[in-house]
DSSP file (Angstrom, degrees, kcal/mol; ACC not computed):
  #  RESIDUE AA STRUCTURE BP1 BP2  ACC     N-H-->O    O-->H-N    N-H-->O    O-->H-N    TCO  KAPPA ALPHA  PHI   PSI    X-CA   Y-CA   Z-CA
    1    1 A X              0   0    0      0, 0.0     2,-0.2     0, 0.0     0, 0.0   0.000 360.0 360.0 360.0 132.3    0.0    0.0    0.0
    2    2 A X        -     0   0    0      2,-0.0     2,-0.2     0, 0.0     0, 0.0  -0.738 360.0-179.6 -94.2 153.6    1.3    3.4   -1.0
    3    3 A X        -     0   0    0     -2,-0.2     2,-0.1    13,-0.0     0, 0.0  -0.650  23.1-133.8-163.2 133.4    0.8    6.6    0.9
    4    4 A X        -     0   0    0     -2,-0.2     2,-0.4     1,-0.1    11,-0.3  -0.319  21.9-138.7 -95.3 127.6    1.8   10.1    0.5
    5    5 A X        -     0   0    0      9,-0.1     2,-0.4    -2,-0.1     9,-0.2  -0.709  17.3-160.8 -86.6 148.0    3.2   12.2    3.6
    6    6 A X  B     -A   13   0A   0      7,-3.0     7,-1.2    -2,-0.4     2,-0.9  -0.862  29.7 -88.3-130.1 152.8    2.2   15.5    4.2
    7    7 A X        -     0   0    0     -2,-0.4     2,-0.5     5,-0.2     5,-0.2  -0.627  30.9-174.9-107.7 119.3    3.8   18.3    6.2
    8    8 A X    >   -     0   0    0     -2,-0.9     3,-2.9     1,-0.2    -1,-0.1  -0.691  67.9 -72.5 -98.5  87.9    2.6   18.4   10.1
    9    9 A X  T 3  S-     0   0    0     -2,-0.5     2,-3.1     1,-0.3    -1,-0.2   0.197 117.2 -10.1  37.3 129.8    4.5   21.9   11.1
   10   10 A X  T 3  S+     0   0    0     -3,-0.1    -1,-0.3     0, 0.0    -2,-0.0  -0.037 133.7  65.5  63.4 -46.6    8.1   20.9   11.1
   11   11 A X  S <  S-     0   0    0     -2,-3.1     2,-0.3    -3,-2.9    -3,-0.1  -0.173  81.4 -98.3 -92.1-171.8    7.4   17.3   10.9
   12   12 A X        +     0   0    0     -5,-0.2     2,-0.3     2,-0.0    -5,-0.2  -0.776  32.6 177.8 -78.2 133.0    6.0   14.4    8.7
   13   13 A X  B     -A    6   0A   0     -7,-1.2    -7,-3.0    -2,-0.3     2,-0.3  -0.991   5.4-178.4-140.2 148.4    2.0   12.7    9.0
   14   14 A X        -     0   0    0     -2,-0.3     2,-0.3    -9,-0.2    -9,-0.1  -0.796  24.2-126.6-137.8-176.0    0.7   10.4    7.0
   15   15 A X        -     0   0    0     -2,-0.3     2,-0.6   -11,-0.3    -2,-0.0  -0.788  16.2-141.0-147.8 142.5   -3.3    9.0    7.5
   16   16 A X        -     0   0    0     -2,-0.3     5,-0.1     5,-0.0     2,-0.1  -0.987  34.1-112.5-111.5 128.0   -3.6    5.4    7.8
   17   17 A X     >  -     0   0    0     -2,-0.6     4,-1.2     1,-0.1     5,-0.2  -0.348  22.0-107.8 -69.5 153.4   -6.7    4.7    5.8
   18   18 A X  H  > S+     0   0    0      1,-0.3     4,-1.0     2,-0.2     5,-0.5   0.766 116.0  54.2 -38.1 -58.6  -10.1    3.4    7.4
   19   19 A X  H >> S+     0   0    0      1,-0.3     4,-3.4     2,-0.2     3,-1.8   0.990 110.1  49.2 -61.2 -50.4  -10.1    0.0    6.3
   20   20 A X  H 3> S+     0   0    0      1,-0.3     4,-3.2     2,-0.2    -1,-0.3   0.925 115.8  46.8 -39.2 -48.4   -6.4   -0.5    7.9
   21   21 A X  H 3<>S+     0   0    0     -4,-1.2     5,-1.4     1,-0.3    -1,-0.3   0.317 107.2  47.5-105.6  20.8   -7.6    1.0   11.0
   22   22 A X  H <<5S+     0   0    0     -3,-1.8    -1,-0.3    -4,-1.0    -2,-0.2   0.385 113.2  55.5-105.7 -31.5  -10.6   -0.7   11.4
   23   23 A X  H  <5S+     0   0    0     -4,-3.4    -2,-0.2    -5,-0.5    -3,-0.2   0.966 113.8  42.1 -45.7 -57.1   -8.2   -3.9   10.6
   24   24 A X  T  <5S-     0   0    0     -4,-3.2    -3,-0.2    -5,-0.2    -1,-0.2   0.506 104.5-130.4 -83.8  -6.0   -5.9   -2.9   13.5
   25   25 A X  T   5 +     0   0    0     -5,-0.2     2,-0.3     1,-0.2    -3,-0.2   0.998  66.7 132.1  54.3  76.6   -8.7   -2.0   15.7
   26   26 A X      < +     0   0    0     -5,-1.4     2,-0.3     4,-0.1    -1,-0.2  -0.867  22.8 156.2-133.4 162.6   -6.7    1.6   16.4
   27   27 A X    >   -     0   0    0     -2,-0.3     3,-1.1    -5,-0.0    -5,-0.0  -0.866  67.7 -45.1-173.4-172.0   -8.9    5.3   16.1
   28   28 A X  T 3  S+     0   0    0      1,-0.3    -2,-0.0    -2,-0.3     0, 0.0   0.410 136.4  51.2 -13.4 -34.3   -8.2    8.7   17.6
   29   29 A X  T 3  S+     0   0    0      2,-0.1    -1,-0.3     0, 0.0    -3,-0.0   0.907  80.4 133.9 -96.7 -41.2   -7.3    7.3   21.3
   30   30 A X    <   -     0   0    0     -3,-1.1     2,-0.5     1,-0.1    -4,-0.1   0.475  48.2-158.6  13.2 105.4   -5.1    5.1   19.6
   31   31 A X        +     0   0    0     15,-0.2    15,-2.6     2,-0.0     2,-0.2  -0.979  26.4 173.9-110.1 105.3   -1.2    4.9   21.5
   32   32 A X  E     -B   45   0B   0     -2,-0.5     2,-0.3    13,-0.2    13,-0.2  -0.698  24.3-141.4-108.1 179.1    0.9    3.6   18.4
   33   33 A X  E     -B   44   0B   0     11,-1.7    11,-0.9    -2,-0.2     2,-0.5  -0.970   9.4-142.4-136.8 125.6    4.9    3.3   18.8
   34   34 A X  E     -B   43   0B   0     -2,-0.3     2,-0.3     9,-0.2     9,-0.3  -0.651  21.6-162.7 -79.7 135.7    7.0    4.3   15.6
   35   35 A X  E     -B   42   0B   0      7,-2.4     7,-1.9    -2,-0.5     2,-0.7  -0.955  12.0-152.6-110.2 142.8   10.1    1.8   15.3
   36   36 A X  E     +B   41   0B   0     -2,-0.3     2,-0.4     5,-0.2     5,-0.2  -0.921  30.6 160.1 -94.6 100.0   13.4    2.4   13.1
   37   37 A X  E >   -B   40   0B   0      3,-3.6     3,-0.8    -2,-0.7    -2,-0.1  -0.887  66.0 -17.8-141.6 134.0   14.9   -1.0   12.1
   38   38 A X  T 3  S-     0   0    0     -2,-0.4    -1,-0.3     1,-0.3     0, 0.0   0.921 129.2 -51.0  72.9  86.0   17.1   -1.7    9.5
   39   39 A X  T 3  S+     0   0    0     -3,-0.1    -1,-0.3     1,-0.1     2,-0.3   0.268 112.7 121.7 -32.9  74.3   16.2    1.5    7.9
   40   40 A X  E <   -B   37   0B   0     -3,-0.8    -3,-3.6    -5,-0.0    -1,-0.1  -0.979  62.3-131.7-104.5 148.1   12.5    0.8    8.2
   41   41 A X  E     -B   36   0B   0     -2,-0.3    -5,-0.2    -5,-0.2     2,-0.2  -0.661  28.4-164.8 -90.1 153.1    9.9    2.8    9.8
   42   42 A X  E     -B   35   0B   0     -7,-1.9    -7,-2.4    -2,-0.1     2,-0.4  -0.899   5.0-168.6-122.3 113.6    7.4    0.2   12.1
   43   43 A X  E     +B   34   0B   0     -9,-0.3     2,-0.3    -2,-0.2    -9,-0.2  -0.891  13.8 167.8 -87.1 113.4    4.2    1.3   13.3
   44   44 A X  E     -B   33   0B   0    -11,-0.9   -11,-1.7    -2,-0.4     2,-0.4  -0.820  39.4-106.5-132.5 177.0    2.4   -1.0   16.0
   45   45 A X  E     -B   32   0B   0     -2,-0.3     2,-0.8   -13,-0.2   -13,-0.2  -0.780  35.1-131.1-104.3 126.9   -0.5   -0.5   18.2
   46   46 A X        -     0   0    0    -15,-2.6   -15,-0.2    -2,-0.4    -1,-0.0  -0.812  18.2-122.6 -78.2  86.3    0.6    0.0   21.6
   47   47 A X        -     0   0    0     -2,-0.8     2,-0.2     1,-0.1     3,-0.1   0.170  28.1-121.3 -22.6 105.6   -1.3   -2.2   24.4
   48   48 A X        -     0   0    0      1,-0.1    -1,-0.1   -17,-0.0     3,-0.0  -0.141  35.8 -98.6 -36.1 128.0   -2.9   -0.1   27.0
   49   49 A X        -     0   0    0     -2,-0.2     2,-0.3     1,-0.1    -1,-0.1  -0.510  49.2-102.1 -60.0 140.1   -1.6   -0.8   30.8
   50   50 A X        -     0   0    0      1,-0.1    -1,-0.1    -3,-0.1    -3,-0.0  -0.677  32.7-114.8 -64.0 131.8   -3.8   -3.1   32.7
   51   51 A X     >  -     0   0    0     -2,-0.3     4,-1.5     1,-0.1     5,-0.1   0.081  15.3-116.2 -37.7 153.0   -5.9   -2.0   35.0
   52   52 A X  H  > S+     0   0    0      2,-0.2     4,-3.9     3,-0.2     5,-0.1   0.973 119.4  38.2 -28.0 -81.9   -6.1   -2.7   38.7
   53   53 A X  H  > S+     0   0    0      2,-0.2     4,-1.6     3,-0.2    -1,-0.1   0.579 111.8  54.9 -50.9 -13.7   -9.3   -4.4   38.5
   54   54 A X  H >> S+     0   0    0      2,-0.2     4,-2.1     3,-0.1     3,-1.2   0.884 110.1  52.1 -74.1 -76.1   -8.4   -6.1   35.2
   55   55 A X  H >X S+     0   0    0     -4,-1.5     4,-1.0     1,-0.3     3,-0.6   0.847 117.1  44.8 -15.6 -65.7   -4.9   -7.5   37.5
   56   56 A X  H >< S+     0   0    0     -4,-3.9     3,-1.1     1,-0.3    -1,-0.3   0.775 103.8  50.2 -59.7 -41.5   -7.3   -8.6   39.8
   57   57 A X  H << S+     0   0    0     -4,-1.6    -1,-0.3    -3,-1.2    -2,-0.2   0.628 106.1  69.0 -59.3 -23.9  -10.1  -10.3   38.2
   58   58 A X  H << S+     0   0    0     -4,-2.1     2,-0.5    -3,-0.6    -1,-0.2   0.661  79.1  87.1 -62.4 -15.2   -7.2  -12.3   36.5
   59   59 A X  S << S-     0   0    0     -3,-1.1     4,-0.1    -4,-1.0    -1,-0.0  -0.707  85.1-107.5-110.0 155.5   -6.1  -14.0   39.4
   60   60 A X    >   -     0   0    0     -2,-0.5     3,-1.8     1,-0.1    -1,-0.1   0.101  12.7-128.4 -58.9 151.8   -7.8  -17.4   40.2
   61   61 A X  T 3  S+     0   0    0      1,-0.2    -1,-0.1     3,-0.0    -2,-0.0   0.342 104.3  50.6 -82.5  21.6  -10.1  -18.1   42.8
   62   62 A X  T 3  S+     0   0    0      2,-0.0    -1,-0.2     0, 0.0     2,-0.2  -0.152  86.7 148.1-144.3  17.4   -8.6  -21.0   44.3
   63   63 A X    <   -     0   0    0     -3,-1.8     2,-0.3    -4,-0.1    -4,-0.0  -0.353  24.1-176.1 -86.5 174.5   -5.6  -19.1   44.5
   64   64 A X        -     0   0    0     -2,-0.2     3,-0.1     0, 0.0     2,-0.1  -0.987  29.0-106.5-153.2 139.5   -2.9  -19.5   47.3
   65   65 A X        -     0   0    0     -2,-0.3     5,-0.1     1,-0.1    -2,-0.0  -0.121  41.3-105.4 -62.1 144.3    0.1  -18.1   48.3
   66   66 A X        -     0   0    0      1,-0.1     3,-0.3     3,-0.1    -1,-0.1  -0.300  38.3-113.0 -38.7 132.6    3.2  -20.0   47.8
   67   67 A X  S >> S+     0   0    0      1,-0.2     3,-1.0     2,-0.2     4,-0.6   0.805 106.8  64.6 -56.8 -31.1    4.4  -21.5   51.2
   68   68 A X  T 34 S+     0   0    0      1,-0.3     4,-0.3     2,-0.1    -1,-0.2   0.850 119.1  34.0 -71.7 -24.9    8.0  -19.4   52.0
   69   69 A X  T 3> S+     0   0    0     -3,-0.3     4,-1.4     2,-0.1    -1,-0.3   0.098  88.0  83.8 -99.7  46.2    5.6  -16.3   52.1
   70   70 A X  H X> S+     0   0    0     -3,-1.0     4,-2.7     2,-0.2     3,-0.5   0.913  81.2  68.1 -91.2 -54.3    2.6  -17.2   53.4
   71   71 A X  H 3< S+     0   0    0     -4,-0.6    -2,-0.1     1,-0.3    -3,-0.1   0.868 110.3  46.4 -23.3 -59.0    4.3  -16.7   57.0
   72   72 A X  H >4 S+     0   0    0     -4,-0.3     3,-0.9     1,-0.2    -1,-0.3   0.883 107.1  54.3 -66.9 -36.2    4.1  -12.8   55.6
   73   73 A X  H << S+     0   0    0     -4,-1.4    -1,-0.2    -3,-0.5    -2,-0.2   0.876 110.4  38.5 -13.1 -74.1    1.2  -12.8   54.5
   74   74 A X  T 3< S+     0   0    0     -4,-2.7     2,-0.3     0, 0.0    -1,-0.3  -0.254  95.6 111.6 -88.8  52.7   -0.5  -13.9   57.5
   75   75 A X  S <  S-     0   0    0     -3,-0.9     3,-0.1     1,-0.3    -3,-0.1  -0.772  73.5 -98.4-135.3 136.6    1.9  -11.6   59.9
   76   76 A X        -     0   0    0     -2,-0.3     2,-0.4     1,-0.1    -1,-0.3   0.177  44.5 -94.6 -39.9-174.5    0.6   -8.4   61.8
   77   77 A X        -     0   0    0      2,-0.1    -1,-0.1     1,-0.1     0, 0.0  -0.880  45.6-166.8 -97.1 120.2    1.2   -5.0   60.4
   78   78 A X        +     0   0    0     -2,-0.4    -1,-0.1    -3,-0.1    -2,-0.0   0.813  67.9  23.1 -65.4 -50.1    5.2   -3.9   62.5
   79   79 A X  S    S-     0   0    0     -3,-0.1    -2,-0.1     1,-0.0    -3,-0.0   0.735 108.3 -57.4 -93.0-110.4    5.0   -0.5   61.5
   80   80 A X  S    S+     0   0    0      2,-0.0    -1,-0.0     1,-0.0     0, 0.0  -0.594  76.5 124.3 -92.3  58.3    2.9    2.7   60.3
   81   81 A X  S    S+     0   0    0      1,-0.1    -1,-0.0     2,-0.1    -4,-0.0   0.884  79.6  29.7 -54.3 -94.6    1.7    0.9   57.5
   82   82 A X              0   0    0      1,-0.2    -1,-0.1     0, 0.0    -2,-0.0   0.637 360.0 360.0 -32.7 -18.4   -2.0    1.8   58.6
   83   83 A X              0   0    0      0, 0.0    -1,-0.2     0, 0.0    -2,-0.1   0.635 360.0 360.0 -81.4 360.0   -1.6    4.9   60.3
């Protein structure tokens, strides 16, 4: 696929057309990351950070800590943790 760059103030922009980015599942909010390799440009769609609640709901319900911490686990608070 060819496509013409056009000039973004000082820099270079180019439009990724519709069908492509309805392919990549990308739009506006999009966080892509340009790579140089081999003298080629790469453009990939950056993964969003997981959530807290994503993290959480991922771990199992039948999980358990490993025994060498568990001892910490179940252990008082020493310091100002709480305060």
């Amino acid at each position: 696929m060819d496509i013409q760059l056009k000039k973004w103030g000082n820099s270079l922009g180019l439009r990724i057309p519709h069908q492509l980015a309805v392919s990549l599942d990308i739009d506006e909010t999009s966080t892509l990351e340009l790579l140089e390799v081999d003298n080629t440009l790469i453009l990939r769609k950056k993964q969003a950070p997981i959530t807290l609640d994503a993290l959480l709901a991922s771990i199992p319900k039948d999980f358990q800590y490993p025994s060498d911490v568990q001892d910490f686990v179940d252990s008082p608070a020493m310091g100002q943790e709480l305060l």
